[in-house]
NUTOR-377288 format. One record per residue: residue in three letters; residue number from 1; y, z, x of N, C-alpha, C, O, CB in turn. Coordinates in steps of 0.001 Angstrom, whole numbers, plus 524288, in hexadecimal, padded with zeros to 5 digits. Glycine has a CB too. Layout:
<tinus>
<code=Ala; pos=NUM; nyy=Y; nzz=Z; nxx=X; cayy=Y; cazz=Z; caxx=X; cyy=Y; czz=Z; cxx=X; oyy=Y; ozz=Z; oxx=X; cbyy=Y; cbzz=Z; cbxx=X> $
...
</tinus>
This chain:
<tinus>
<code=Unk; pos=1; nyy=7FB66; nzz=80000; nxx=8034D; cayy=80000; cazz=80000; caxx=80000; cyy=804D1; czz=80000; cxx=80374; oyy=805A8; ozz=80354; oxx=806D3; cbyy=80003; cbzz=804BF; cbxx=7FC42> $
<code=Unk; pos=2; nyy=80875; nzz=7FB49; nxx=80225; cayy=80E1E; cazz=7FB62; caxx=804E1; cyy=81305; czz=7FDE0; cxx=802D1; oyy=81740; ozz=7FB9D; oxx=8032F; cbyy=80FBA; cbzz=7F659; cbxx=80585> $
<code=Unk; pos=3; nyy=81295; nzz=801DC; nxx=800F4; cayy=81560; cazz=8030E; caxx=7FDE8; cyy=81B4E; czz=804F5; cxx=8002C; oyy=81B7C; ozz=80894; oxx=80354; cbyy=8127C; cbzz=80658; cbxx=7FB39> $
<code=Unk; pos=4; nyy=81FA1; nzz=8029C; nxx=7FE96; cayy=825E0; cazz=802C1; caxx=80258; cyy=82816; czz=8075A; cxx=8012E; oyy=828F4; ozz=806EA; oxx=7FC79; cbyy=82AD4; cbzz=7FE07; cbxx=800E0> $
<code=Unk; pos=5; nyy=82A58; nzz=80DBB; nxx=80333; cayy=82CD2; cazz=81067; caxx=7FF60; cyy=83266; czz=81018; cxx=80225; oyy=832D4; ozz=80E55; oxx=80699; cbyy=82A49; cbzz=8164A; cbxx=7FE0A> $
<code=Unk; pos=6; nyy=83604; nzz=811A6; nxx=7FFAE; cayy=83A09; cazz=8105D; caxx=8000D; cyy=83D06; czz=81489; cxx=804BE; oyy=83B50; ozz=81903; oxx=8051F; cbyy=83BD5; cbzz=81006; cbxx=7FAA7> $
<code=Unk; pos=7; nyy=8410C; nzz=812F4; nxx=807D9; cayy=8423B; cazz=8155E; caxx=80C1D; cyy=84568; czz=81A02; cxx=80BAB; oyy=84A21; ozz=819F0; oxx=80AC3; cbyy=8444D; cbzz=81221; cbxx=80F1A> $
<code=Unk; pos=8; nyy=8422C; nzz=81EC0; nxx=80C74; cayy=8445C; cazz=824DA; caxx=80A64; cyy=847E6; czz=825EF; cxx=80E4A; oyy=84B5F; ozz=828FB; oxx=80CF7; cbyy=83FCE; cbzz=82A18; cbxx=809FA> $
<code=Unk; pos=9; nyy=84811; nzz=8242C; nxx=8132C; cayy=84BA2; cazz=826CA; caxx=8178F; cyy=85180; czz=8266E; cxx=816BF; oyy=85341; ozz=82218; oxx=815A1; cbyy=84A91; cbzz=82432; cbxx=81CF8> $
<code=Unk; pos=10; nyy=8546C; nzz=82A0B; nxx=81720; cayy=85A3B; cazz=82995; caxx=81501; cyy=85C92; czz=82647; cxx=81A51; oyy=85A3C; ozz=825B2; oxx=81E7A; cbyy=85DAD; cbzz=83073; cbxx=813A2> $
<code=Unk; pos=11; nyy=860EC; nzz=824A4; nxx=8192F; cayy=86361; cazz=8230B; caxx=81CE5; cyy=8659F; czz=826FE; cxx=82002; oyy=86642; ozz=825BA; oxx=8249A; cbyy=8667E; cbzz=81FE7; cbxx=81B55> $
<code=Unk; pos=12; nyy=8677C; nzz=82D08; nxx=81E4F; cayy=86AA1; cazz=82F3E; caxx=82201; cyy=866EC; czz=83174; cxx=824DE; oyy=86231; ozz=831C2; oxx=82411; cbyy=86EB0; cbzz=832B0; cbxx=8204C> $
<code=Unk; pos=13; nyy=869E5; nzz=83335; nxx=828D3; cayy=865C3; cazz=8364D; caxx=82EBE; cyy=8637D; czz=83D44; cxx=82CE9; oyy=866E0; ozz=84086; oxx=82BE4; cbyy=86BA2; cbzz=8376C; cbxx=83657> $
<code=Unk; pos=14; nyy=85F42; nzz=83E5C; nxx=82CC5; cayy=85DEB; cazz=841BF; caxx=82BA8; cyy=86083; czz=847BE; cxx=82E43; oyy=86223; ozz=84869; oxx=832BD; cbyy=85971; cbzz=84057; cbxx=82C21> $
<code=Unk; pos=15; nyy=86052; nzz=84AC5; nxx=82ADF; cayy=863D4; cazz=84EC8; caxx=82DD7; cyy=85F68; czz=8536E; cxx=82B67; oyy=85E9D; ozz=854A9; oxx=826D3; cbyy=86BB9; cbzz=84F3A; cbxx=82BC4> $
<code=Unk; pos=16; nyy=85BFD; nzz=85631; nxx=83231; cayy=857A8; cazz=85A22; caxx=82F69; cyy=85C84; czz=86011; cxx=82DED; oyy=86075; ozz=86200; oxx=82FE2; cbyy=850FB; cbzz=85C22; cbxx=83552> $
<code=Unk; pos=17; nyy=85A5C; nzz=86098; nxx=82B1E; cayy=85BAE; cazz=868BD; caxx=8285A; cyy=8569F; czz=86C86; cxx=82733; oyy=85364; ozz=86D0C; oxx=823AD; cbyy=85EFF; cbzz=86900; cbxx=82083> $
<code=Unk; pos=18; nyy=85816; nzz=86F88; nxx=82D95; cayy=8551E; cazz=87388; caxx=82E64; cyy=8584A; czz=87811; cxx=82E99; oyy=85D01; ozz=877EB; oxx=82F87; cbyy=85223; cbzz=872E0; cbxx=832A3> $
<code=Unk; pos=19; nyy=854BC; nzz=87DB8; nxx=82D67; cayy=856DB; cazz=8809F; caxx=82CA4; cyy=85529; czz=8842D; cxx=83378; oyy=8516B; ozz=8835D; oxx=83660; cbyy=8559F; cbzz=88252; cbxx=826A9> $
<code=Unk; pos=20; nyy=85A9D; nzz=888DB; nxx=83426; cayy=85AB3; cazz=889B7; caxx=83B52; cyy=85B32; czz=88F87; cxx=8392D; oyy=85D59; ozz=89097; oxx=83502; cbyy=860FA; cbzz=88680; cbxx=8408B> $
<code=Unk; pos=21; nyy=85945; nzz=892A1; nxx=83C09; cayy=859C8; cazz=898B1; caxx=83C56; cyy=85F76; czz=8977B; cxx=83F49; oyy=8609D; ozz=893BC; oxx=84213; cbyy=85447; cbzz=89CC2; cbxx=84023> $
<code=Unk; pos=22; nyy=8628E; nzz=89BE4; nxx=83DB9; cayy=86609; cazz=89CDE; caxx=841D3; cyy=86547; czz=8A046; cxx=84719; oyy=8674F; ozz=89F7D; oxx=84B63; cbyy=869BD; cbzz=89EC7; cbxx=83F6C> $
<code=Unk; pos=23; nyy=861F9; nzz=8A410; nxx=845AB; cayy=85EB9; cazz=8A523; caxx=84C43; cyy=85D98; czz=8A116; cxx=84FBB; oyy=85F42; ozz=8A1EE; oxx=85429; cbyy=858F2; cbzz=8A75E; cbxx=84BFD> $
<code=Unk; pos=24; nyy=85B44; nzz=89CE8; nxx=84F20; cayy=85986; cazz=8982E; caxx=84FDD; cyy=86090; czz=895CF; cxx=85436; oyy=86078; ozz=8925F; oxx=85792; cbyy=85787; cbzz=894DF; cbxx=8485A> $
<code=Unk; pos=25; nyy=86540; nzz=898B8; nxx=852B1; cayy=86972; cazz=893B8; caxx=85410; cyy=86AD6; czz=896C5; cxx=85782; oyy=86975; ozz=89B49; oxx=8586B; cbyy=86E45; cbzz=89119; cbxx=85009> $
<code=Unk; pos=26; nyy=86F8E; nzz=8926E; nxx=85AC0; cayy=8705B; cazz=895FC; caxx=85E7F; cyy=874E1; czz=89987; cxx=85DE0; oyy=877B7; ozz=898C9; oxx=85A11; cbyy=870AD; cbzz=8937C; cbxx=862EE> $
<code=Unk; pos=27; nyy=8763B; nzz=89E45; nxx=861F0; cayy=87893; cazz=8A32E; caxx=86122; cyy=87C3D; czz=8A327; cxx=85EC9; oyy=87D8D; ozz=8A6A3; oxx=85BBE; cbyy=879A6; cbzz=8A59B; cbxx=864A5> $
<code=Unk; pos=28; nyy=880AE; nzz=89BD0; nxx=8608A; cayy=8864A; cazz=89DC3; caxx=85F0E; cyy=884DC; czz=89B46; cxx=8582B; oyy=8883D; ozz=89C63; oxx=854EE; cbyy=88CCE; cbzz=89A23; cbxx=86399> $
<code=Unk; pos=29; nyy=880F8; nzz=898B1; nxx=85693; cayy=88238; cazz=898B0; caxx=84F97; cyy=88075; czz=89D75; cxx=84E56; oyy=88309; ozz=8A086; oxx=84BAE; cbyy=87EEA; cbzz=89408; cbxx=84B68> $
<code=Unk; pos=30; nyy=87D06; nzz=89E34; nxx=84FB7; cayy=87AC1; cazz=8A32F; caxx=84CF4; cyy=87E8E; czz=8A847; cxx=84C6A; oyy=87E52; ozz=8AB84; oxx=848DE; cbyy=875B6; cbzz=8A502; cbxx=8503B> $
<code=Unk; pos=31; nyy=88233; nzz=8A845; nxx=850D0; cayy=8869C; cazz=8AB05; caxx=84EE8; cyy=88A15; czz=8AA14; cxx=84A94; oyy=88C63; ozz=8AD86; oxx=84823; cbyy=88948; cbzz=8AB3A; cbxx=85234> $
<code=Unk; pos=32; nyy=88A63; nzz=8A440; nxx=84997; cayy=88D69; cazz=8A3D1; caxx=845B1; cyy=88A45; czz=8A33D; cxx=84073; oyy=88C6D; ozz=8A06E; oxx=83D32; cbyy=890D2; cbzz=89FB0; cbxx=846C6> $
<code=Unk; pos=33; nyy=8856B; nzz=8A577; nxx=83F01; cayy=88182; cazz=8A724; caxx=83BED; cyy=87FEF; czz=8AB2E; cxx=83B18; oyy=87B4A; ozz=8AC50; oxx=83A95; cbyy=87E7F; cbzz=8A5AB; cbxx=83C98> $
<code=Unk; pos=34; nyy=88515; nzz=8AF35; nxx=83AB4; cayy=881A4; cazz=8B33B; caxx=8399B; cyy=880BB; czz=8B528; cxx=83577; oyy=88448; ozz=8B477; oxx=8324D; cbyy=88259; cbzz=8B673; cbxx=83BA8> $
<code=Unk; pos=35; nyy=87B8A; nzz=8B896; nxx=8333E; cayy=87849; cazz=8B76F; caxx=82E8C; cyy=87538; czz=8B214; cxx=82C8D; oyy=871CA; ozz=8B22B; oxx=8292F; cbyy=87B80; cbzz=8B880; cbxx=82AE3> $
<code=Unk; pos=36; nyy=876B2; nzz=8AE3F; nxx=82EB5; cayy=87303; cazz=8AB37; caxx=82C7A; cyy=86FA9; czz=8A9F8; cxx=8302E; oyy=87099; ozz=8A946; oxx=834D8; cbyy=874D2; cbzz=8A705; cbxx=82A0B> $
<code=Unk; pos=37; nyy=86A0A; nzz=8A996; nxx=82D11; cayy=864DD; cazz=8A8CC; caxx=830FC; cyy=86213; czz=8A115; cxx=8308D; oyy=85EA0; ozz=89F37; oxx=83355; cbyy=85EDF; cbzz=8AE7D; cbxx=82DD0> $
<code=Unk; pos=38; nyy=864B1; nzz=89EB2; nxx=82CCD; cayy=862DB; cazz=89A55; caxx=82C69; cyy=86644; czz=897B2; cxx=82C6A; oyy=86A49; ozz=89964; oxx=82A64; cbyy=86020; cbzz=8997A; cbxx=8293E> $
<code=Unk; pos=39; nyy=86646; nzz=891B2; nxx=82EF2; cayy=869B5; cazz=88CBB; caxx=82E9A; cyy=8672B; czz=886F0; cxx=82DBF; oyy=862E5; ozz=885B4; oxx=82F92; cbyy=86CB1; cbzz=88C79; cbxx=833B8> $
<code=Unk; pos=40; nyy=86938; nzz=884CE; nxx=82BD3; cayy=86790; cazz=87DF4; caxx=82D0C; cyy=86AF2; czz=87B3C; cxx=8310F; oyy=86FAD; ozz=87AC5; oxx=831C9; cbyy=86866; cbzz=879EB; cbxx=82770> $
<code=Unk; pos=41; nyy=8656F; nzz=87931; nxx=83402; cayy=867EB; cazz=876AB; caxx=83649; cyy=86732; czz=86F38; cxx=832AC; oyy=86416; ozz=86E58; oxx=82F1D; cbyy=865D4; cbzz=8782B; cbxx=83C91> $
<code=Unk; pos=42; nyy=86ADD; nzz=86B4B; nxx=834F5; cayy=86ADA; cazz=867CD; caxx=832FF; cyy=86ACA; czz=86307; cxx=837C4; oyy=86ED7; ozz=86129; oxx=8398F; cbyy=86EC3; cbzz=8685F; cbxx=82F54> $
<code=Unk; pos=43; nyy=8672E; nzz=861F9; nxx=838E4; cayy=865F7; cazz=85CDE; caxx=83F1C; cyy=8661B; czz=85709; cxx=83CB8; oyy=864DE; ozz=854D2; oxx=838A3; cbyy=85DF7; cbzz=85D6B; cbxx=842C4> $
<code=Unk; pos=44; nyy=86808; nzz=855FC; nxx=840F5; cayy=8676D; cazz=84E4F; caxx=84067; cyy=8628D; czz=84CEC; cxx=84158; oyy=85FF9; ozz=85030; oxx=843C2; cbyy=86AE8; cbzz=84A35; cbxx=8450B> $
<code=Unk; pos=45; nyy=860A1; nzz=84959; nxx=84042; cayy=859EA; cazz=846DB; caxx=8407F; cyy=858AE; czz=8484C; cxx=846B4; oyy=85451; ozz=848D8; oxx=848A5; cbyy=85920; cbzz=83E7D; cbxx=83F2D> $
<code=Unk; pos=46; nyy=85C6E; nzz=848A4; nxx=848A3; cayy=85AF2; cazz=846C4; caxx=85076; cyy=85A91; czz=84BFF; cxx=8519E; oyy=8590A; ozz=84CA4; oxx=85622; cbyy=860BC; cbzz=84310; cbxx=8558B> $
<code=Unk; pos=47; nyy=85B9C; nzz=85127; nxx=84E90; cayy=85A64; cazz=85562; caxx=8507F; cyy=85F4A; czz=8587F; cxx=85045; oyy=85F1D; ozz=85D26; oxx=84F13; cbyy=85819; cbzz=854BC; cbxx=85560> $
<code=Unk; pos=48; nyy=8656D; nzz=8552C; nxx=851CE; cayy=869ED; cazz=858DB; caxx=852A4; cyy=86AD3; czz=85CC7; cxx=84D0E; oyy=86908; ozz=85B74; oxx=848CB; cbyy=86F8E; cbzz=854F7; cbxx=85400> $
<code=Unk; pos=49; nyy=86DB9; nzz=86181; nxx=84DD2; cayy=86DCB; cazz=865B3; caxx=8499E; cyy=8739F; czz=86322; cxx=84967; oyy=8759F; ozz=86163; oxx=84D69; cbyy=86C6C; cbzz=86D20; cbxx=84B05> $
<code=Unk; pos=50; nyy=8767F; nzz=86300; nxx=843F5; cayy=87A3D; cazz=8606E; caxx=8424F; cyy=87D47; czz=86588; cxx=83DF7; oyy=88194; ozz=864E2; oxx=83BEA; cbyy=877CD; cbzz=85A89; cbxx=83FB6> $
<code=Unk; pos=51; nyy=87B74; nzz=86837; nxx=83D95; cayy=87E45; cazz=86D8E; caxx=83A2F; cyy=87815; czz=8715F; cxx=8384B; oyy=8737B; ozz=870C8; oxx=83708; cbyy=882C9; cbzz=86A99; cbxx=832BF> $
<code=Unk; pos=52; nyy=87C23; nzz=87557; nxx=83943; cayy=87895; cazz=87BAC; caxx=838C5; cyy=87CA8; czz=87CCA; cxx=83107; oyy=8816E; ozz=87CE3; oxx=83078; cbyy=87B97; cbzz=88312; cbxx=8411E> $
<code=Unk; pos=53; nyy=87998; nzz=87D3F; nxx=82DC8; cayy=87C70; cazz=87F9B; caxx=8293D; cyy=87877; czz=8852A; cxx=825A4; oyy=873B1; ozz=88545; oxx=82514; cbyy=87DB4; cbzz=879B9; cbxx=824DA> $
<code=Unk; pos=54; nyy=87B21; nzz=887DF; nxx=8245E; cayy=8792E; cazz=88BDA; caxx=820D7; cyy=8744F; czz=88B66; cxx=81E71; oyy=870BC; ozz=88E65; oxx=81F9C; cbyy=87C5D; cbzz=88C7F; cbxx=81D1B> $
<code=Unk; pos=55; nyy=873A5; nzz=886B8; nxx=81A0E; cayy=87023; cazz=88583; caxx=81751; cyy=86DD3; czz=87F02; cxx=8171B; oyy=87014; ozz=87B70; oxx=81968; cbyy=87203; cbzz=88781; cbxx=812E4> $
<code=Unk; pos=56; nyy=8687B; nzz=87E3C; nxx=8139A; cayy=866EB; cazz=87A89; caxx=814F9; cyy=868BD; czz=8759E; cxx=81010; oyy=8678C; ozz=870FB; oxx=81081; cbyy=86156; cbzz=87BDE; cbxx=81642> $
<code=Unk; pos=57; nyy=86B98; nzz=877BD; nxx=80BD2; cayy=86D43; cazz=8737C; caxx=809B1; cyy=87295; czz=87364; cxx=80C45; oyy=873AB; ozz=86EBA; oxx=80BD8; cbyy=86D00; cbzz=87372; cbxx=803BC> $
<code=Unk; pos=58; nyy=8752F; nzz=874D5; nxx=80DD5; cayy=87A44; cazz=875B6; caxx=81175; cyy=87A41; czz=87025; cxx=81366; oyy=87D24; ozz=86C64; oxx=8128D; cbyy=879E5; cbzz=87AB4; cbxx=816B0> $
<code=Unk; pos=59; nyy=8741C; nzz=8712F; nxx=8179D; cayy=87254; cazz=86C98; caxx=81BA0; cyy=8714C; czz=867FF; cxx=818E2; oyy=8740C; ozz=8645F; oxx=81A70; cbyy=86D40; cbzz=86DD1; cbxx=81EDE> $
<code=Unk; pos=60; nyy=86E1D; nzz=866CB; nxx=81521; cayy=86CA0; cazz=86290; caxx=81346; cyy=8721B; czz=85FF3; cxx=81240; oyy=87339; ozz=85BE1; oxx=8148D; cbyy=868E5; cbzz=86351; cbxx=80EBD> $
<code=Unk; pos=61; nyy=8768B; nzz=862F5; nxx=80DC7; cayy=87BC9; cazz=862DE; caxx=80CFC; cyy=87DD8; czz=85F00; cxx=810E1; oyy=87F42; ozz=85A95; oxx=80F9B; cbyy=87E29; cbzz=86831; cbxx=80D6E> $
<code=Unk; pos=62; nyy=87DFB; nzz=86107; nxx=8163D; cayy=88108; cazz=85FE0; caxx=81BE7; cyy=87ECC; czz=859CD; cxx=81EB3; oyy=88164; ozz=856C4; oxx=82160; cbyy=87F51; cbzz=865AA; cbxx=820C1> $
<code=Unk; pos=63; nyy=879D8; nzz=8595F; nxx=81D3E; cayy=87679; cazz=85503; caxx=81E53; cyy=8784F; czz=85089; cxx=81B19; oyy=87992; ozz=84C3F; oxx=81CDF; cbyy=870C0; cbzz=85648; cbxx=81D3C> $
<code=Unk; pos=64; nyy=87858; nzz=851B5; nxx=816ED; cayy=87933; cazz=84EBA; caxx=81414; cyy=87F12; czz=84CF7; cxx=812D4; oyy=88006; ozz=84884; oxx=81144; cbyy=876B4; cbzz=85054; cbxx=810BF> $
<code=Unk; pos=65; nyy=8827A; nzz=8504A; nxx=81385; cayy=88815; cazz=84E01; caxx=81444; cyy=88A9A; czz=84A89; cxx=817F0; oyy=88E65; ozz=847A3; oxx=8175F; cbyy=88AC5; cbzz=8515F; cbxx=814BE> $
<code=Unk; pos=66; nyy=88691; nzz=84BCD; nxx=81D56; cayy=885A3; cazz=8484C; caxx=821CA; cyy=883C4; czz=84435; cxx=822BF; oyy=883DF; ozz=841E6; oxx=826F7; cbyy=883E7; cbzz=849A0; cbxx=82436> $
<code=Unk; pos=67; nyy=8815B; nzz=84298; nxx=81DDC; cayy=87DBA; cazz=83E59; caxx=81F06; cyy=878CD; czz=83F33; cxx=81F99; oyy=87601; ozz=83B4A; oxx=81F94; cbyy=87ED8; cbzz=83C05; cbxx=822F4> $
<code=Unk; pos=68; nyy=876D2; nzz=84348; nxx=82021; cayy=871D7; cazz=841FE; caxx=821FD; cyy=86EDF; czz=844AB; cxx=81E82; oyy=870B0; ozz=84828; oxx=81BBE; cbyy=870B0; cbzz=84339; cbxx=8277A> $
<code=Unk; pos=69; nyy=868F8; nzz=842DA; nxx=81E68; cayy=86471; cazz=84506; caxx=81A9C; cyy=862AA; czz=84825; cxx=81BFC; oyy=860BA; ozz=8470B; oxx=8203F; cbyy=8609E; cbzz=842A3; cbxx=8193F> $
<code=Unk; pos=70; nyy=861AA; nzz=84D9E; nxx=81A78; cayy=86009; cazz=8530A; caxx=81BA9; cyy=85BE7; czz=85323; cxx=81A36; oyy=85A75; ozz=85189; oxx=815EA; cbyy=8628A; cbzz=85727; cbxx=819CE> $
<code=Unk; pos=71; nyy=8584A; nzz=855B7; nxx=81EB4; cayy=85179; cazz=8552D; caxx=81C9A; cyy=850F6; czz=85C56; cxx=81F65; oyy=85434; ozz=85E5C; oxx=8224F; cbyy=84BDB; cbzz=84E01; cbxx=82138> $
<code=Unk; pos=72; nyy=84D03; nzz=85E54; nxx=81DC8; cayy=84B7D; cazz=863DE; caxx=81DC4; cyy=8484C; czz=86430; cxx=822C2; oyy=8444D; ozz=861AD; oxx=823AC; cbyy=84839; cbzz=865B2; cbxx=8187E> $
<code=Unk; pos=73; nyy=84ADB; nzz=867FB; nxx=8262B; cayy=846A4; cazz=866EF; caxx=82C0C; cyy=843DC; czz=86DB7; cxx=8299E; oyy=84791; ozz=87088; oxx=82869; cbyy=84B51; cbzz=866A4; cbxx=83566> $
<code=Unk; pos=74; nyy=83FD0; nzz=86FCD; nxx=82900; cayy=83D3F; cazz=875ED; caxx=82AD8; cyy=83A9A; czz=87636; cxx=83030; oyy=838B8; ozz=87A5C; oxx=831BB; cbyy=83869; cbzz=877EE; cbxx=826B2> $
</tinus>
């Protein structure tokens, strides 16, 4: 069976959203974190981190105002 399906890949550049302990960062954010224990981070496909925000619709939010398609890294 040849069956054609139609092309799902978006055109914009994927942008992963994972979520970062702030223990995990280094000393001088984590100072400017205090009380909070979780962040997203938000990376370009190639790996670079492009913004640290509060929450994860925040991130998707930020991806998407940018252009780019937000996919869920765990």
């Amino acid at each position: 069976m040849d069956t054609k399906f139609p092309n799902l890949t978006s055109t914009r550049p994927i942008a992963y959203v994972r979520p970062v302990q702030v223990a995990d960062l280094p000393d001088d954010i984590q100072e400017q974190l205090e009380g909070v224990t979780q962040m997203y981070a938000i990376h370009h496909e190639e790996g670079d981190q492009l913004a640290l925000v509060s929450n994860r619709t925040m991130a998707f939010v930020m991806a998407r105002q940018n252009d780019f398609e937000p996919v869920s890294v765990h």
